[in-house]
C-alpha angles and dihedrals in degrees: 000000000000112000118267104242104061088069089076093045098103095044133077113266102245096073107145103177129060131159107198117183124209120046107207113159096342090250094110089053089047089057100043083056096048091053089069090272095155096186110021115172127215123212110190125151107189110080095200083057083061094043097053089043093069110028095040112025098025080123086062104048099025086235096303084175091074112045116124086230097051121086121199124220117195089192146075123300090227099049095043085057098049094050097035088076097153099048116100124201129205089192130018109186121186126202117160132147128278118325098227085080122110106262095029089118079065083078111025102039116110084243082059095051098040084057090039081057105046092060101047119080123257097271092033120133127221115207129196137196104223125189127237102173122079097010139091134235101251084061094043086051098043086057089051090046100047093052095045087056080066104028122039093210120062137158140176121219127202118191128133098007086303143119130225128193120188120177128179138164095237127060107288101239127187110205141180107252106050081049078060103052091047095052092052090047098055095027096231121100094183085056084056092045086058098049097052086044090053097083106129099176131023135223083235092050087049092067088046100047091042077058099043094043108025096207129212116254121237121222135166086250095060098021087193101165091049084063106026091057103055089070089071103055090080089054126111098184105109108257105176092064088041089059096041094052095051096042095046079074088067094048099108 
């Protein structure tokens, strides 16, 4: 998983709200937190995910759970999304397993994004694990493709094996100061230096590479990249390397 506090990197620092979905061990919600996040909301469905995240990784999210300014949802992101109506963010970040699951179109559908929208501000910031192992181009960029459908500033992130999709509705800047706070807050500005190097894909080479690939668009009525992606887990090419070769074309 990608660490935590890249996700707010495009963003100015006083950001109060985030949803993540998807608990995991409880470490993503720490580190949102510990960004200056003052109300940050949890959408997990699984109750044995909850339960392993206090009573066995409570030394990797600081009990998280049971911070007065964090809010548990045992239900569906989507869904928490859909009947929270009145609930802003400033910040959804979405980090749930593999998408070749059943289900995985819930949140990477453009339904999905044009709810996602609707409750962030209007400078908020969605965030989004992808995955760069065990799947091919045409699905990465079918991902890219589908949110900026919905956003008109995407990007996509590569540090530590990983993917990053983040997606606003207002150009993605990164600026000096928040290179600064960060720096001062992990007290490491090379560290820093490497984040802000690792964009793999631009906002600018989305639009290229929407033009040069024409990608298919994933909805909750086709639900193409839910069965395109399971044929890949038997695969042995390296698709990791594979991916990041062809979308380091897209970088500037």
């Amino acid at each position: 998983m990608l660490p935590s506090f890249l996700i707010s990197s495009y963003h100015a620092y006083s950001m109060p709200r985030a949803l993540l979905i998807g608990l995991g061990t409880g470490h993503s919600a720490a580190a949102l937190k510990n960004l200056g996040y003052r109300e940050i909301d949890i959408a997990e469905f699984a109750p044995g995910i909850v339960a392993a995240a206090r009573q066995s990784f409570a030394h990797l999210n600081g009990g998280i759970l049971d911070d007065p300014h964090t809010r548990l949802f045992l239900e569906d992101g989507r869904n928490v999304l859909q009947t929270n109506r009145q609930r802003a963010y400033d910040l959804i970040t979405i980090e749930i397993t593999s998408v070749w699951f059943a289900g995985a179109t819930n949140l990477y559908s453009q339904e999905f994004y044009e709810l996602a929208r609707k409750r962030l501000k209007p400078d908020g910031i969605l965030q989004q694990w992808i995955q760069l192992h065990h799947i091919g181009p045409q699905e990465v960029a079918c991902a890219l493709a589908t949110a900026r459908t919905v956003f008109p500033y995407v990007g996509l992130w590569f540090y530590g094996g990983q993917g990053m999709m983040v997606a606003s509705s207002r150009p993605l800047v990164l600026d000096d100061a928040r290179r600064t706070e960060l720096a001062r807050r992990l007290r490491s500005a090379p560290l820093v230096d490497e984040l802000y190097g690792s964009v793999l894909v631009s906002p600018s080479g989305l639009a290229r590479l929407v033009n040069d690939f024409r990608p298919a668009i994933n909805t909750d009525h086709n639900r193409w990249l839910e069965y395109r992606t399971p044929r890949y887990q038997s695969s042995d090419f390296n698709w990791l390397r594979r991916n990041h070769r062809f979308f380091s074309q897209y970088r500037n």
